[in-house]
MARBATI-961407 format. One record per residue (C-alpha): residue number from 0; residue in one letter; z, x negated, y negated. Coordinates in steps of 0.1 Angstrom, whole numbers. Example, Ala and Ser with C-alpha at 12.3 -4.5 7.8 and 13.67 -1.06 7.14 Angstrom:
<vokes>
   num   residuo      up    east   north
     0         A      78    -123      45
     1         S      71    -137      11
</vokes>
This chain:
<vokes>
   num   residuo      up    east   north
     0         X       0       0       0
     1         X     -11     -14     -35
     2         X      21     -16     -60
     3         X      19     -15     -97
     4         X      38     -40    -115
     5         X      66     -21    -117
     6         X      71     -13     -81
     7         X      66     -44     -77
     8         X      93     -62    -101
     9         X     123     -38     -83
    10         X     108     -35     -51
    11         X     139     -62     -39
    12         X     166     -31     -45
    13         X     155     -16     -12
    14         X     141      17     -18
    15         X     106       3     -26
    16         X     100     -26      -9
    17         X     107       0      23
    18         X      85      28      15
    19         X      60       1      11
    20         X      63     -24      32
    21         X      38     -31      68
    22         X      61     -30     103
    23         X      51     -55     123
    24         X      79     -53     153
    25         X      73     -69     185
    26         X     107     -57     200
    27         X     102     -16     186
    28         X      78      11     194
    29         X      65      38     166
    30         X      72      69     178
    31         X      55      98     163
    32         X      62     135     166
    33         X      28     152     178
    34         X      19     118     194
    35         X     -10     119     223
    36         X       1     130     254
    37         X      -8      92     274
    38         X      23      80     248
    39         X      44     104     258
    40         X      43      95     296
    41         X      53      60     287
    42         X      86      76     269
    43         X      73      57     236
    44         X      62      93     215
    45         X      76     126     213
    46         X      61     155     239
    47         X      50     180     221
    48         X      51     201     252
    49         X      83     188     264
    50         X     108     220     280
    51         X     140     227     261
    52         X     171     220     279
    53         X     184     248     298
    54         X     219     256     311
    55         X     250     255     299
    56         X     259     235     265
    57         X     268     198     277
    58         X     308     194     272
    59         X     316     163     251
    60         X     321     129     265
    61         X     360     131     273
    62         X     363      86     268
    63         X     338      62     264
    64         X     337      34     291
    65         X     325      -4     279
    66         X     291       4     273
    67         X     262       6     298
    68         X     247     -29     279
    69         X     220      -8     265
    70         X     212      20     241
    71         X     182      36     234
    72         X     176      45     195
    73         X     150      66     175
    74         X     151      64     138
    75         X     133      75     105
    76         X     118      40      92
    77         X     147      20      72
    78         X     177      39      87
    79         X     176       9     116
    80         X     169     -26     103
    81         X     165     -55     122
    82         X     150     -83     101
    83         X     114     -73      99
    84         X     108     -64      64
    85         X     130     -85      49
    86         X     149    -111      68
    87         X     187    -105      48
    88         X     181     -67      57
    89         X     195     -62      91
    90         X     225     -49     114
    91         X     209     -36     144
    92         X     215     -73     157
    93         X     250     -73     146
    94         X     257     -40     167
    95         X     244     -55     198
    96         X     267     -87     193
    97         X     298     -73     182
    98         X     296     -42     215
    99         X     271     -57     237
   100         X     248     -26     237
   101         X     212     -44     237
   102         X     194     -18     212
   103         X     159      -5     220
   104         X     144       3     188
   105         X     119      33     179
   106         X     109      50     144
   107         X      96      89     138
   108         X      86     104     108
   109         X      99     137     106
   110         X      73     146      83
   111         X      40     140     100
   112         X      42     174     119
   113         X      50     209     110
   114         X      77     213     141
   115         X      91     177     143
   116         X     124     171     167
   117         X     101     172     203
   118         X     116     142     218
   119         X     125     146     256
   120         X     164     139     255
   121         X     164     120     284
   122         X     138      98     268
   123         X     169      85     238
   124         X     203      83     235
   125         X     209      85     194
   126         X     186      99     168
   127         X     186     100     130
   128         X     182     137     123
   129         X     174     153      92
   130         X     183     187      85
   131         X     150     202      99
   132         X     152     176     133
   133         X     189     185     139
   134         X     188     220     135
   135         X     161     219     160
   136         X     179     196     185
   137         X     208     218     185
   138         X     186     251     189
   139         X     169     242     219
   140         X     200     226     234
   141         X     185     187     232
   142         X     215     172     211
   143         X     250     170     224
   144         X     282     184     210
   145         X     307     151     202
   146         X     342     141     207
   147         X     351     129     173
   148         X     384     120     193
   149         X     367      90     199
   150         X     348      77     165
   151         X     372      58     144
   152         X     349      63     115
   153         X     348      98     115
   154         X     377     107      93
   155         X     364      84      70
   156         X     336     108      56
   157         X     345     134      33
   158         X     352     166      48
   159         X     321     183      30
   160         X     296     164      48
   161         X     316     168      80
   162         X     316     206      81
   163         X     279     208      69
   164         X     258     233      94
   165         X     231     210      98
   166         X     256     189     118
   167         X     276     217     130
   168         X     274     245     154
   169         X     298     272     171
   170         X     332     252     160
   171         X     317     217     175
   172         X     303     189     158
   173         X     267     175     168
   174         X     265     149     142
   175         X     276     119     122
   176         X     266     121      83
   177         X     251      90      80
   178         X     232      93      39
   179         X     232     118      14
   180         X     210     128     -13
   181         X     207     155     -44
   182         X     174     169     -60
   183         X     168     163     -91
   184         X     146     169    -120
   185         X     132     144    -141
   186         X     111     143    -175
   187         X      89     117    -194
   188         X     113     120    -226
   189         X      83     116    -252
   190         X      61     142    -231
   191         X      84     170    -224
   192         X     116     186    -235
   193         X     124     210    -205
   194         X     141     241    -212
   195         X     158     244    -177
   196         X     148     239    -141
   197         X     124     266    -143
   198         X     100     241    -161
   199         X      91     230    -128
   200         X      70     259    -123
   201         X      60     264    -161
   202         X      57     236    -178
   203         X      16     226    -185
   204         X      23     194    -159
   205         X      13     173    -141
   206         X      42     177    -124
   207         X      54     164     -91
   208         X      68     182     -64
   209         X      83     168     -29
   210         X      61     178       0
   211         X      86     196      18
   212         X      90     231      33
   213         X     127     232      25
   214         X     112     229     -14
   215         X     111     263     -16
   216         X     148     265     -15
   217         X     141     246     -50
   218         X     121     275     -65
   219         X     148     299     -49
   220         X     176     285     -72
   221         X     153     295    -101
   222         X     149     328     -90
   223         X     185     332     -90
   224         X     192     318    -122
   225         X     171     342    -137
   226         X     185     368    -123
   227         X     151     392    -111
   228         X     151     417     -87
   229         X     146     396     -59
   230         X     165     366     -71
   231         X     195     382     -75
   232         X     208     386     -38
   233         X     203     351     -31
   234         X     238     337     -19
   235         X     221     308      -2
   236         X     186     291     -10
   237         X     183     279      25
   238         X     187     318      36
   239         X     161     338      22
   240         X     142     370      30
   241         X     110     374      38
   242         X     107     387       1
   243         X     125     365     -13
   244         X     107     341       6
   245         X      76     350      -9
   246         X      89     345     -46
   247         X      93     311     -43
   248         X      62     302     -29
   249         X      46     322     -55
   250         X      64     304     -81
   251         X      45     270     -68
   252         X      10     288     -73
   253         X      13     303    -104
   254         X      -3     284    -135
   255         X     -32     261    -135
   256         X     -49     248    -106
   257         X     -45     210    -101
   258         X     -11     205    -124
   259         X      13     197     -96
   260         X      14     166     -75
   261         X      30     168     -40
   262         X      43     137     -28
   263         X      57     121       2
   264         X      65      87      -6
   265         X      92      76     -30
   266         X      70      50     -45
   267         X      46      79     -55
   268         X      68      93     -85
   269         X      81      61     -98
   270         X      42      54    -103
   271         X      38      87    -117
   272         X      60      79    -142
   273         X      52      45    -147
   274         X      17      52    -156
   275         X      25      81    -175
   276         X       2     101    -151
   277         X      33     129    -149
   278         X      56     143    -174
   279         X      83     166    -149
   280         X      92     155    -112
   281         X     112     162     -84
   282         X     133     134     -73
   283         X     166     118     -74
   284         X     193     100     -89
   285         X     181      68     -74
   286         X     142      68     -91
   287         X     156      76    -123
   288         X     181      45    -117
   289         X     146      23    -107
   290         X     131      40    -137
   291         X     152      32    -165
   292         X     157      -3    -152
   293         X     117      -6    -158
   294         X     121       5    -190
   295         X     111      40    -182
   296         X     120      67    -206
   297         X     128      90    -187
   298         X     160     117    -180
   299         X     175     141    -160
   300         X     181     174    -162
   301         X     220     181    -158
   302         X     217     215    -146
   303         X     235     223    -115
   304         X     232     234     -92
   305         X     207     218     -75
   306         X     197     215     -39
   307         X     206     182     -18
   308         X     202     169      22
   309         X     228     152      50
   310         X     207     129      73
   311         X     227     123     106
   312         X     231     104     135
   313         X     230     130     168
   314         X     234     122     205
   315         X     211     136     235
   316         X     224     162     259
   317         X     210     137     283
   318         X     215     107     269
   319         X     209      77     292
   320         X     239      55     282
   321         X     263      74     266
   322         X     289      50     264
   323         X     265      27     243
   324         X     257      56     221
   325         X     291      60     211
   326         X     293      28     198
   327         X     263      34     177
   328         X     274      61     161
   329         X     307      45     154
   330         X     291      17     140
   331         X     266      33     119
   332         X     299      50      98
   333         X     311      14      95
   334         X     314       2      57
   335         X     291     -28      61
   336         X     262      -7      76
   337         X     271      22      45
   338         X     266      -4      22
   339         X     235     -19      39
   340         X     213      12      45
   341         X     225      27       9
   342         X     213      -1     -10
   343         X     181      -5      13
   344         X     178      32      11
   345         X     192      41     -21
   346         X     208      72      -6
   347         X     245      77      -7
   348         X     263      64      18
   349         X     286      90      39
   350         X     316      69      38
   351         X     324      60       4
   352         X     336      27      16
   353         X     303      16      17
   354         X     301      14     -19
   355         X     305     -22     -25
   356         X     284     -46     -34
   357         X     248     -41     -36
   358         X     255      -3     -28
   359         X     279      -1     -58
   360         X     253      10     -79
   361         X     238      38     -59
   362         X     271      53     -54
   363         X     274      54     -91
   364         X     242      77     -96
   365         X     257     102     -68
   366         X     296      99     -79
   367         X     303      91     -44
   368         X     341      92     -43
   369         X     345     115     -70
   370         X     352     150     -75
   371         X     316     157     -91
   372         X     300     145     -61
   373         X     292     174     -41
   374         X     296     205     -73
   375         X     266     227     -76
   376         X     249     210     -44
   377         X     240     235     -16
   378         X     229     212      13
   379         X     200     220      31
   380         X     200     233      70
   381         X     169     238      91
   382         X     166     281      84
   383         X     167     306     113
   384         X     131     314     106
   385         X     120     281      95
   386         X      83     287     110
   387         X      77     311      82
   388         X      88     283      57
   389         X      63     258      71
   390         X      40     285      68
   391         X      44     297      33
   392         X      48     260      23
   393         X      14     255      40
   394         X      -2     282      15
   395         X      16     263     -16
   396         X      -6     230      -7
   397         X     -38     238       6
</vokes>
């Protein structure tokens, strides 16, 4: 991917330089949900065809032995580093020494397919979930319920993220928050003064939107604040009807043809803004951080609330080496790897003890640690009829 000067220059802070940067990893696979069926027989894809678990919910793992000496990992690209984009950016080999547990390594990306989360569980132990992949997994019965008994990291996370639905179900847990992440607006200060969140949908543009289906929960929190007919019996933007549905969607496609941008990779909107090429985005704390280091006038909206996300760490109901995959999981809420995937990230850690160092300054743009963290912020779960989402969302695009 080509990189403008400025993505360039803070590329180094993490964020960037992984959205952008090749993989070249002899000892990991890429895995890729709606992968060809001749991957899928080798265990290194996704089956797109592969049976839900049946039976009985698994019970949780009552202790975890010494480890089976190996552990089988699938993970969204950056939330597993080894050394292979930039050699001081690692702790996957840090696991395997301190527990023993040799790790083998794929990635996903949960967004190259409408209906992401098809992994075989007997074909991984752990997998970084977000809320669309987990609430799947736990549907069809493919992630196991956990024994937080025996993760000494556990109580570490704030309750908030703990008791989240994406990583919840029926009174048990199914994962461990690992980052954290709020959407907000931002505006080219000498091209726009917003009025309110709504400018999303009105202003003249371009504007930039996330390529996401759970977006529409985005357009839902306008609705509400304005208080329509079918905007006022929203309680929850991730829990709409089918009319309500409808409204947001709409509120994508109304106004000029070719004004909004959808984008998928971070670097996208700081370019957007760095070329001047967009005057409102959706975004976060973090590319308004990158932004105004590069000299970027640009702000944020304070308006809350605002919609955010939990991405977790989940076990499968058939997990191959259970034992192992408690130790991930423990180690993944470990302060050093907070701090590590946070500044690489530039996502909030889970544990706020991860906010040291090079971290210290994402934790800053969330509050991490603070009361103001989590106000206004309804966190987005996978909804009960989430087909019609992708399919709505699918109109707003095309």
């Amino acid at each position: 991917m080509r990189r403008t000067h400025l993505v360039a220059t803070v590329a180094a802070v993490g964020l960037l330089a992984a959205a952008c940067a090749g993989r070249p990893a002899p000892a990991t696979e890429v895995a890729t949900p709606g992968a060809v069926a001749a991957a899928a027989t080798t265990s290194a894809g996704p089956s797109p065809s592969s049976p839900s678990s049946s039976g009985p919910t698994p019970s949780p793992l009552a202790s975890a032995g010494r480890g089976e000496g190996t552990v089988s990992v699938v993970a969204i690209d950056g939330y597993a580093e080894w050394g292979g984009v930039d050699p001081k950016v690692k702790w996957v080999g840090t696991f395997e020494k301190e527990t023993g547990c040799k790790v083998s390594l794929r990635y996903y990306d949960p967004r190259q397919e409408e209906r992401p989360g098809d992994f075989p569980p007997s074909s991984f132990d752990v997998i970084s979930a977000t809320p669309e992949v987990g609430g799947r997994l736990m549907d069809e019965g493919k992630a196991a319920p956990l024994n937080t008994g025996l993760l000494d990291g556990y109580d570490k996370i704030p309750k908030r993220l703990r008791t989240l639905p994406s990583v919840t179900r029926d009174e048990q847990v199914y994962g461990v928050p690992y980052v954290w992440a709020t959407n907000e607006i931002l505006y080219d200060t000498g091209k726009v003064s917003p009025d309110g969140p709504e400018s999303l949908f009105t202003d003249e543009g371009p504007v930039m939107l996330r390529d996401r289906p759970l977006s529409l929960a985005d357009a839902a929190l306008v609705l509400k604040a304005q208080g329509t007919d079918v905007g006022e019996d929203i309680k929850d933007p991730f829990d709409l009807t089918d009319a309500q549905l409808d409204a947001a969607a709409e509120l994508f496609t109304s106004g000029d043809d070719g004004r909004r941008v959808f984008w998928r990779d971070p670097v996208e909107v700081v370019q957007g803004f760095a070329t001047g090429s967009v005057r409102l985005a959706q975004a976060t704390p973090y590319h308004l951080d990158v932004l105004r280091r590069g000299n970027k006038q640009v702000r944020a909206l304070t308006d809350r609330p605002v919609t955010g996300w939990a991405d977790a760490w989940m076990m499968s109901a058939e997990a191959p080496h259970p034992s192992c995959a408690y130790k991930w999981l423990d180690f993944t809420m470990s302060a050093d790897v907070q701090r590590k995937v946070s500044a690489w990230m530039g996502l909030a850690p889970a544990n706020p003890a991860g906010c040291t160092g090079a971290a210290r300054r994402i934790c800053t743009d969330y509050r991490v640690g603070t009361s103001q963290a989590f106000r206004g912020v309804y966190f987005a779960v996978r909804p009960k009829d989430y087909d019609k989402w992708v399919e709505r969302w699918s109109r707003v695009v095309s």
